[in-house]
Every structure is written in structure tokens, then in C-alpha cells.
C-alpha positions, 0 to 999 in steps of 0.5 A: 500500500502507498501513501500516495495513493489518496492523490490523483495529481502532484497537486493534491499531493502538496496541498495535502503538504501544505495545508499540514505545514507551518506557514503553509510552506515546505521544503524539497531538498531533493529537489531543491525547492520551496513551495509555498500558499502563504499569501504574505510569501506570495506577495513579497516573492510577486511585488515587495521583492519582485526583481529579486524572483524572476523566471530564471536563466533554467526555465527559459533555457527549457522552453527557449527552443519552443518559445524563443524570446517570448513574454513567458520565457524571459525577465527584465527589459525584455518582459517590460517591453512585451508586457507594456505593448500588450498591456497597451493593445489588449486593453482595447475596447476592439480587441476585446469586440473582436474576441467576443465575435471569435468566440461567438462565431466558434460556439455557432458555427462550429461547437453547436452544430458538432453537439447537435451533431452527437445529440442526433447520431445517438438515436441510432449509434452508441456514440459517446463525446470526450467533452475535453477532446472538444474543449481543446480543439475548441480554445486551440482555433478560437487563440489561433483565429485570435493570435494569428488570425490562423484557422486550424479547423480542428472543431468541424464535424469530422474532427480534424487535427491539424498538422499545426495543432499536432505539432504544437500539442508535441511541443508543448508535450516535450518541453515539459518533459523537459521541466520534468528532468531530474537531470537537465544533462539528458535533455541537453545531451539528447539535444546536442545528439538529435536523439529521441524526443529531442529529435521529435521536439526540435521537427515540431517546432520546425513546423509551428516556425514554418508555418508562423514565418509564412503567416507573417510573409502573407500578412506582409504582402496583403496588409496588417492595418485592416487586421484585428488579430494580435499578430497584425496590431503587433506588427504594427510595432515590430519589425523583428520576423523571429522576436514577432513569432515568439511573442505570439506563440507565447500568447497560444500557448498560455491559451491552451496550456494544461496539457500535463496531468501530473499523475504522481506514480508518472513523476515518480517514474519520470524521477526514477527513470532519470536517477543514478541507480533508479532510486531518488530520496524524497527527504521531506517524507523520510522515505527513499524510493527504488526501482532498482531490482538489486534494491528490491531483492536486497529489500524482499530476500536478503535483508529482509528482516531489517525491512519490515512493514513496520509498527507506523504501517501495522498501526494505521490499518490495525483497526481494519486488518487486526492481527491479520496476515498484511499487518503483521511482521515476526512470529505472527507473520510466520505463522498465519505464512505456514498456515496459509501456504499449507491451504492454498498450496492444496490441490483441493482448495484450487479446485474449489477455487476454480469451482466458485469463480467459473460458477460466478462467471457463468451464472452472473457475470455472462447472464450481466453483460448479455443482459446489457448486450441485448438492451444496447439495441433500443436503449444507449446503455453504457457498462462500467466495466471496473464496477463490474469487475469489483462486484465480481471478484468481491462475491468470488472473494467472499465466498472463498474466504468466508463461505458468504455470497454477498450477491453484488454481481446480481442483475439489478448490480445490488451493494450489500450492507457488508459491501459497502462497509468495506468499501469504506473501511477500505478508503478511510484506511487509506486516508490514514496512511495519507496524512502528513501528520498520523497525529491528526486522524490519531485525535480524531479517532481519540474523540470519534470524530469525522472520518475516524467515526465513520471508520470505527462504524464501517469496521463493526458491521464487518465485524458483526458480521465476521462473528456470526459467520463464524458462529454459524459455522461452529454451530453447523459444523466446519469440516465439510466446508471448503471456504478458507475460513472453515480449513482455518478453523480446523486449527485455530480457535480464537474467533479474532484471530480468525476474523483479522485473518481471513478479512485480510486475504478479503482486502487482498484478493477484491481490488487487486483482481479487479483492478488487474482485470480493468486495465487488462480490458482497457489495454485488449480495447486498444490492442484488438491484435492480441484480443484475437490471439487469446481467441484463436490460441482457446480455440487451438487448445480447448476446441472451437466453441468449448469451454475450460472444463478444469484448473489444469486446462489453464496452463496451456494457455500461454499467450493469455497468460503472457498478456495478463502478465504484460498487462500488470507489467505495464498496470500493477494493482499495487503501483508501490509498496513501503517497508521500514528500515529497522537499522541503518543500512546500505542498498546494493546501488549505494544508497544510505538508509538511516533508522526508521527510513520509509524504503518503497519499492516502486513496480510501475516504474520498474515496468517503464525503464528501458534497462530493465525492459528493453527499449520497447518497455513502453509497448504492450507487447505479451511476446515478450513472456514467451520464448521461441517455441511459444511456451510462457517464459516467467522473468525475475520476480525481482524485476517483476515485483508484481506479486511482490517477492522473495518471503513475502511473495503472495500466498495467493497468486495462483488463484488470483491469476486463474481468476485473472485469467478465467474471466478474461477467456470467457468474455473475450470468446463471448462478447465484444467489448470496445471502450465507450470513450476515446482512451487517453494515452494512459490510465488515471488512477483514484485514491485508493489501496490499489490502483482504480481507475478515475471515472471507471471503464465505461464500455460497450458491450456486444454478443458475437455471433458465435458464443461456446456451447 
């Protein structure tokens, strides 16, 4: 689990900070830098020592190939001269005429007529619109029209990109990246070289240049007087081509800048990827981060008595988990290990296992999605698929380890009492381990107030619950049940102790498989190449239109275990895991690690770093698990620490991955599923314990003609 996991964006992140701090003001000596949201600090830096903070000679080296001498990139007599001939035209009573007619004129002709568009096309076809997609094609032709008197058409009825907005959204995209560095050697090395995204970034401005030299050449030649946009009245001053050019690029760019989500597992990993050893030291937080796999085995195997979860871990979830497996370390741990294993090591417990998922999958999650196939063809019905996913592996879950059905995968999608209950549980758990200061959630939970309120009466419904199923059991007799809580039973006798246990492989096994499952989906959406190799190798092994009759059955599938593999290489359901550092030590990359060090270990950046991967590490490419005769090929769990490794490595990793697996067989052969909206480069993730994706997977579903037997 991560602390990190309650912010979406690096924004939230230091407001959390920030707002925790005193003087709302902190210190990132890694990075050397302070931040701050004290207005009085705001004002001194803004107006009382204003000529003392400028932007500085780094950030206008960063952008100064995209924006050359433009009034964001530059201080002193440059900024003043830029900002008074602005100043002096865009408080213009015409200037702003001319915007409102723009702006009009865009929202008629143009955005109007697309959503009526939309609006109209829906009573025959399950179209659904990105309303950002919109918005930004939107403000890019309004500020090119505006700034340059340029029409890139990029809000018409085809929804067009311009060969000008491609190379500006590029731009923008590679500066940035540039600002993102831990080493602003690479960039300039890559720069010096034309290597990779130097490469690309230097071809892009080329063609915003070109295309600005040559709107400058024209309007030249027919005349600026008669022209109301920036560029035209700007000329009216200003003879330099090239200092005209930056000036106005300037002003598009702070128009349609928002280009960077700041997701924070992606800053981590751009960190990461860019630092001596693959690990960086966020001082601030006490906590050092690697990506290294020599760091990661030192951490999991061979010094793995001196990293613990820890007491801080083991008491934020304490009320939650209790003295359950996840929350404990030493002897206790050891011991629920040896007990655990013993069970899911049984061929007995994977058959059962195998029986309630293929049971769930046939006699729910099938009739759910053909329910929502056949309603598609007179109602635009949109599935979440993550909810769905959640829904599936929380029964499936249930019933494994409780022997209990909460029934949330039902056709009318109900969410029981319990559900619910753990679902919160789950969230303000997390919560705690967020907070910059433990002592907060400590005080409210001391006077059961808020969220630790909420927490304590989520936790007692679960608890409630677990005791009575626990006492229904005895009552009944547990040796003919097969549920992990009645094989617990056979030797344990404390109620608690068996409550803490078996809730913590709940935790464990219900949003890890869903969210494995989700981006999995998402990934076979964009991928249909590999959707059709899982079908054709089913067909190949298990006989055309014939369903998986046994666990054994499984193993043949090699190319649908490498994508799920790959998928979680690219999305693993625990982004990053923390331990603490029991006595000073020393990591094979050579990073010192005081007593009481938060160490996390970072498995999605791991899974986007070419010396780990290869040059392609950024593909979805399940080739790459299987060797030359086809068969799966397993790689280092150190450098897959997906599962984690070593000791710890999970207990229930088979089932998770049958269950992984399973679903994926029978929906893909089945139905036809494609995403509802236009997927984004990358997933976005919610706070959470593990890795759930923001705003869901809407998709829609379709019967294909052909379905097994």
C-alpha cells in the first residue's frame, strides 16, 4: 500500500503538504525547492521583492527552443517591453469586440452544430463525446483565429487535427518533459545528439516556425492595418520576423496550456527513470524510493528482516486488518505464512477455487453483460466495466474466504450492507496512511470524530458480521466446508484471530483482481491484435466453441497468460509498496538508509525503464513472456515485483491469476467489448489501496455471433 495513493495529481499531493505545514510552506531538498500558499510569501516573492524572483536563466533555457524570446520565457527589459505593448493593445475596447465575435462565431458555427451533431447520431449509434477532446480543439482555433488570425479547423464535424495543432500539442508535450528532468544533462545531451524526443521536439517546432514565418510573409504582402488579430496590431510595432513569432506563440500557448496531468506514480517514474541507480530520496517524507531490482531483492530476500512493514504501517490499518496476515511482521507473520501456504498450496482448495469463480462467471457475470448486450439495441446503455469487475471478484472473494455470497454481481448490480462497509473501511484506511501528520486522524479517532467515526462504524458491521459467520459455522459444523475460513478453523480457535485473518486475504484478493482485470480490458480495447490471439490460441487448445472444463486446462494457455502478465507489467494493482528500515543500512546501488527510513519499492516504474525492459518497455507487447517455441517464459520476480517477492511473495497468486485469467477467456470468446470513450494515452488512477481507475471503464458491450456451447 502507498501513501500516495489518496492523490490523483502532484497537486493534491502538496496541498495535502501544505495545508499540514507551518506557514503553509515546505521544503524539497531533493529537489531543491520551496513551495509555498502563504499569501504574505506570495506577495513579497510577486511585488515587495519582485526583481529579486524572476523566471530564471533554467526555465527559459527549457522552453527557449519552443518559445524563443517570448513574454513567458524571459525577465527584465525584455518582459517590460512585451508586457507594456500588450498591456497597451489588449486593453482595447476592439480587441476585446473582436474576441467576443471569435468566440461567438466558434460556439455557432462550429461547437453547436458538432453537439447537435452527437445529440442526433445517438438515436441510432452508441456514440459517446470526450467533452475535453472538444474543449481543446475548441480554445486551440478560437487563440489561433485570435493570435494569428490562423484557422486550424480542428472543431468541424469530422474532427480534424491539424498538422499545426499536432505539432504544437508535441511541443508543448516535450518541453515539459523537459521541466520534468531530474537531470537537465539528458535533455541537453539528447539535444546536442538529435536523439529521441529531442529529435521529435526540435521537427515540431520546425513546423509551428514554418508555418508562423509564412503567416507573417502573407500578412506582409496583403496588409496588417485592416487586421484585428494580435499578430497584425503587433506588427504594427515590430519589425523583428523571429522576436514577432515568439511573442505570439507565447500568447497560444498560455491559451491552451494544461496539457500535463501530473499523475504522481508518472513523476515518480519520470524521477526514477532519470536517477543514478533508479532510486531518488524524497527527504521531506523520510522515505527513499527504488526501482532498482538489486534494491528490491536486497529489500524482499536478503535483508529482509531489517525491512519490515513496520509498527507506523501495522498501526494505521490495525483497526481494519487486526492481527491479520498484511499487518503483521515476526512470529505472527510466520505463522498465519505456514498456515496459509499449507491451504492454498492444496490441490483441493484450487479446485474449489476454480469451482466458485467459473460458477460466478457463468451464472452472473455472462447472464450481466448479455443482459446489457441485448438492451444496447433500443436503449444507449453504457457498462462500467471496473464496477463490474469489483462486484465480481468481491462475491468470488467472499465466498472463498468466508463461505458468504454477498450477491453484488446480481442483475439489478445490488451493494450489500457488508459491501459497502468495506468499501469504506477500505478508503478511510487509506486516508490514514495519507496524512502528513498520523497525529491528526490519531485525535480524531481519540474523540470519534469525522472520518475516524465513520471508520470505527464501517469496521463493526464487518465485524458483526465476521462473528456470526463464524458462529454459524461452529454451530453447523466446519469440516465439510471448503471456504478458507472453515480449513482455518480446523486449527485455530480464537474467533479474532480468525476474523483479522481471513478479512485480510478479503482486502487482498477484491481490488487487486479487479483492478488487474480493468486495465487488462482497457489495454485488449486498444490492442484488438492480441484480443484475437487469446481467441484463436482457446480455440487451438480447448476446441472451437468449448469451454475450460478444469484448473489444469489453464496452463496451456500461454499467450493469455503472457498478456495478463504484460498487462500488470505495464498496470500493477499495487503501483508501490513501503517497508521500514529497522537499522541503518546500505542498498546494493549505494544508497544510505538511516533508522526508521520509509524504503518503497516502486513496480510501475520498474515496468517503464528501458534497462530493465528493453527499449520497447513502453509497448504492450505479451511476446515478450514467451520464448521461441511459444511456451510462457516467467522473468525475475525481482524485476517483476508484481506479486511482490522473495518471503513475502503472495500466498495467493495462483488463484488470483486463474481468476485473472478465467474471466478474461470467457468474455473475450463471448462478447465484444470496445471502450465507450476515446482512451487517453494512459490510465488515471483514484485514491485508493490499489490502483482504480478515475471515472471507471465505461464500455460497450456486444454478443458475437458465435458464443461456446
Amino acid at each position: 500500500m502507498s501513501w500516495s495513493k489518496k492523490f490523483e495529481n502532484l497537486c493534491d499531493w502538496y496541498t495535502h503538504l501544505l495545508k499540514n505545514s507551518p506557514g503553509n510552506t515546505i521544503h524539497i531538498h531533493v529537489l531543491g525547492n520551496t513551495i509555498t500558499a502563504n499569501p504574505d510569501n506570495v506577495e513579497y516573492m510577486l511585488k515587495t521583492r519582485f526583481e529579486n524572483f524572476p523566471k530564471g536563466k533554467p526555465f527559459s533555457l527549457i522552453l527557449g527552443d519552443f518559445l524563443g524570446r517570448g513574454i513567458f520565457n524571459v525577465d527584465g527589459d525584455s518582459w517590460r517591453l512585451q508586457k507594456k505593448m500588450a498591456s497597451l493593445e489588449l486593453g482595447k475596447h476592439s480587441i476585446k469586440s473582436f474576441a467576443f465575435e471569435i468566440i461567438n462565431c466558434e460556439i455557432k458555427d462550429r461547437l453547436i452544430p458538432l453537439l447537435s451533431s452527437f445529440a442526433a447520431s445517438q438515436k441510432e449509434q452508441h456514440r459517446v463525446l470526450d467533452l475535453q477532446d472538444v474543449f481543446r480543439r475548441f480554445s486551440f482555433d478560437t487563440i489561433c483565429r485570435f493570435s494569428f488570425g490562423l484557422d486550424p479547423k480542428c472543431l468541424e464535424l469530422s474532427l480534424p487535427m491539424s498538422k499545426f495543432a499536432k505539432a504544437f500539442d508535441l511541443a508543448s508535450k516535450l518541453s515539459a518533459e523537459r521541466a520534468m528532468t531530474a537531470f537537465p544533462l539528458v535533455w541537453k545531451l539528447k539535444r546536442a545528439l538529435n536523439l529521441g524526443s529531442e529529435k521529435q521536439l526540435k521537427k515540431a517546432i520546425k513546423i509551428i516556425h514554418i508555418l508562423a514565418k509564412e503567416v507573417i510573409r502573407q500578412r506582409r504582402k496583403m496588409g496588417f492595418l485592416t487586421h484585428n488579430d494580435l499578430l497584425s496590431r503587433f506588427m504594427c510595432t515590430v519589425n523583428d520576423e523571429t522576436y514577432l513569432r515568439d511573442v505570439v506563440i507565447s500568447f497560444l500557448l498560455a491559451a491552451c496550456s494544461g496539457y500535463w496531468q501530473n499523475i504522481q506514480t508518472d513523476w515518480y517514474t519520470h524521477l526514477l527513470k532519470n536517477s543514478p541507480g533508479n532510486t531518488i530520496h524524497i527527504h521531506v517524507l523520510g522515505n527513499t524510493i527504488t526501482a532498482n531490482p538489486d534494491n528490491v531483492e536486497y529489500m524482499l530476500k536478503t535483508r529482509f528482516e531489517n525491512f519490515p512493514k513496520g509498527k507506523p504501517f501495522s498501526l494505521i490499518l490495525g483497526d481494519f486488518l487486526g492481527r491479520g496476515i498484511f499487518n503483521v511482521d515476526g512470529d505472527s507473520w510466520r505463522l498465519q505464512k505456514k498456515m496459509a501456504s499449507l491451504e492454498l498450496g492444496k490441490h483441493s482448495i484450487k479446485s474449489f477455487a476454480f469451482e466458485i469463480i467459473n460458477c460466478e462467471i457463468k451464472d452472473r457475470l455472462i447472464p450481466l453483460l448479455s443482459s446489457f448486450a441485448a438492451s444496447q439495441k433500443e436503449q444507449h446503455r453504457v457498462l462500467d466495466l471496473q464496477d463490474v469487475f469489483r462486484r465480481f471478484s468481491f462475491d468470488t472473494i467472499c465466498r472463498f474466504s468466508f463461505g458468504l455470497d454477498p450477491k453484488c454481481l446480481e442483475l439489478s448490480l445490488p451493494m450489500s450492507k457488508f459491501a459497502k462497509a468495506f468499501d469504506l473501511a477500505s478508503k478511510l484506511s487509506a486516508e490514514r496512511a495519507m496524512t502528513a501528520f498520523p497525529l491528526v486522524w490519531k485525535l480524531k479517532r481519540a474523540l470519534n470524530l469525522g472520518s475516524e467515526k465513520q471508520l470505527k462504524k464501517a469496521i463493526k458491521i464487518i465485524h458483526i458480521l465476521a462473528k456470526e459467520v463464524i458462529r454459524q459455522r461452529r454451530k453447523m459444523g466446519f469440516l465439510t466446508h471448503n471456504d478458507l475460513l472453515s480449513r482455518f478453523m480446523c486449527t485455530v480457535n480464537d474467533e479474532t484471530y480468525l476474523r483479522d485473518v481471513v478479512i485480510s486475504f478479503l482486502l487482498a484478493g477484491r481490488d487487486t483482481v479487479a483492478s488487474g482485470l480493468t486495465s487488462l480490458f482497457w489495454l485488449l480495447a486498444k490492442h484488438p491484435n492480441v484480443e484475437s490471439e487469446i481467441r484463436r490460441e482457446a480455440d487451438r487448445v480447448l476446441g472451437k466453441n468449448q469451454e475450460l472444463t478444469s484448473f489444469g486446462e489453464m496452463k496451456e494457455l500461454h499467450y493469455l497468460q503472457a498478456a495478463v502478465y504484460e498487462s500488470m507489467r505495464l498496470y500493477p494493482p499495487i503501483q508501490f509498496d513501503s517497508k521500514f528500515c529497522v537499522d541503518d543500512d546500505i542498498l546494493p546501488d549505494g544508497s544510505l538508509l538511516r533508522r526508521g527510513t520509509r524504503v518503497t519499492y516502486h513496480p510501475y516504474a520498474m515496468g517503464r525503464i528501458e534497462e530493465i525492459w528493453g527499449p520497447d518497455c513502453l509497448e504492450f507487447k505479451p511476446e515478450r513472456w514467451l520464448k521461441d517455441d511459444g511456451d510462457f517464459s516467467p522473468e525475475n520476480p525481482f524485476k517483476y515485483p508484481v506479486f511482490q517477492a522473495g518471503f513475502r511473495v503472495c500466498l495467493g497468486k495462483e488463484i488470483a491469476l486463474l481468476e485473472l485469467k478465467s474471466v478474461a477467456l470467457s468474455l473475450l470468446r463471448r462478447f465484444q467489448i470496445q471502450l465507450a470513450t476515446r482512451p487517453h494515452p494512459t490510465l488515471r488512477f483514484s485514491p485508493g489501496l490499489t490502483a482504480t481507475l478515475s471515472g471507471g471503464l465505461p464500455v460497450l458491450i456486444r454478443e458475437r455471433e458465435v458464443a461456446p456451447a
